[in-house]
Steps between C-alpha positions, in 0.01 A plus 500: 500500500448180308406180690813387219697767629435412900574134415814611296620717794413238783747245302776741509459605874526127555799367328703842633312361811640191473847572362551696827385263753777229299794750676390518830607143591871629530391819716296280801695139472860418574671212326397262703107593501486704824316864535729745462315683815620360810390738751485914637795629594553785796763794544680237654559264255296288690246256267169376559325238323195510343200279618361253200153659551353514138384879587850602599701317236241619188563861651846482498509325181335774314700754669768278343425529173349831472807675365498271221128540379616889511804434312261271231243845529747676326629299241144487376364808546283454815444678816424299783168593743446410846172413646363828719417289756589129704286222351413632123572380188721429349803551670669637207330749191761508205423783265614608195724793519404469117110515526368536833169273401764182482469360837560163628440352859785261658467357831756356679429095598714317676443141697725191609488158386275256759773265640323175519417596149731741314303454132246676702540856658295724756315694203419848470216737553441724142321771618130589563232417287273757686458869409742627316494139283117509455487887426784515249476903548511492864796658696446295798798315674639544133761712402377587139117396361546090468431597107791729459734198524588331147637233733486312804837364583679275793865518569516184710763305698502213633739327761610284757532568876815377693454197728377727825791245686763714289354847643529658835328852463591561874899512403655826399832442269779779407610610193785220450247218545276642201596212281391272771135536514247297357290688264117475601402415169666359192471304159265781351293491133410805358179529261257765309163398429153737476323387800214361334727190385583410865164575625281204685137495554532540877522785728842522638418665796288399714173693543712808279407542159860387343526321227686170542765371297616133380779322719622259299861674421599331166118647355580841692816542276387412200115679565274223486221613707178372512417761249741457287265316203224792589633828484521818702182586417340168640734550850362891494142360485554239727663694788289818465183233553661317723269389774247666356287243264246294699407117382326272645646185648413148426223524824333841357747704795593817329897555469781754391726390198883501637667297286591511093342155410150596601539856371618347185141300491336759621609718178453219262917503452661166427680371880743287351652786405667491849753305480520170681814600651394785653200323624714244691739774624201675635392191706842532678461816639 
């Protein structure tokens, strides 16, 4: 295959991509911005809310929506793969029921807006820039050979959480009172993006080997990373060294490069090409 044809191919997954995600507004939100979900429901038609914890409510919301990225499988010739196993990547393989060498990697990404800030939001984590993204043949923690992909892409939402004043997880409501509860969540935007556009030059977790993304919301939707000016190929080269580069400080003390401005210098690659925005975003985090 062409590196025209993969690029051809990659546009196509995402504008169907994004086309899809444009409809699922009506299936989670009610009228007046609420989830949709409001809690679990027993054999008798008892109901339980859901607690606002980010790990419960991005669960649930991809159970949500999972019918509908079937439904969109379909209508464009796909067949949807699971990971074998908890924790790999990506959480969902679309192949071509067309040409099985068609693949493209979405994973799910969902976070809520900060409150004292709501331009801002928590951020995600884009996956591992360890094994499987170093070794672009390797099978580990990877569903297919990193390589295989012709894309890398996010299906992200973002949201609000209800004030925590409005929700009393400890009170069980019946069937009549559905109506009645507060949603956990609400007022959600939907967006596609590769996940080298979002992508920051931090780790976003921890001591893990995640990559980090941006967290300013309005350059999340409309992909304006800090590599946005580079490339993918500058954000491959930059996470699979991450870490890795030694300089020497100012005082002779030898150092690892972990952020893009040095690596930038470091490669002889012009740093204003980060954006100034970015840069001041990244000060806030």
């Amino acid at each position: 295959m062409t590196v025209d044809n993969r690029k051809a191919l990659k546009v196509e997954f995402r504008q169907q991509l994004t086309k899809f995600v444009g409809s699922l507004m009506t299936h989670v939100s009610t009228d007046n911005n609420q989830w949709t979900i409001k809690g679990f429901i027993d054999i008798f038609r008892t109901i339980y809310t859901i607690s606002a914890d980010t790990k419960i409510v991005s669960k649930i919301l991809e159970i949500h929506i999972f019918p509908q990225i079937l439904q969109f499988a379909a209508e464009y010739n796909y067949r949807v793969v699971l990971t074998d196993h908890q924790n790999y990547y990506p959480d969902l393989t679309f192949v071509s029921t067309l040409d099985d060498s068609i693949k493209f990697a979405v994973d799910f990404k969902t976070t809520y807006r900060r409150p004292d800030n709501p331009q801002y939001c928590n951020g995600f984590t884009l996956g591992s820039h360890g094994e499987y993204f170093i070794n672009r043949s390797s099978k580990k923690n990877i569903q297919f050979p990193y390589s295989e992909y012709l894309g890398h892409f996010c299906l992200g939402i973002i949201y609000s959480r209800a004030v925590s004043e409005d929700i009393d997880e400890a009170r069980l409501f019946v069937l009549d009172q559905l109506q009645s509860i507060v949603s956990v969540i609400r007022d959600f935007q939907f967006f596609v993006c590769e996940k080298w556009e979002i992508a920051s030059d931090r780790s976003g977790s921890g001591n893990t080997a995640n990559i980090g993304s941006i967290d300013n919301i309005q350059d999340i939707l409309s992909g304006n990373g800090m590599f946005r000016a580079l490339g993918e190929e500058v954000f491959d080269d930059y996470w699979m060294n991450y870490g890795k580069i030694s300089i020497l400080d100012d005082t002779g003390k030898e150092r690892k490069i972990r952020n893009l401005k040095e690596f930038m210098e470091y490669k002889g690659i012009d740093s204003t090409l980060i954006n100034a925005r970015t840069r001041r975003q990244r000060s806030k985090a």
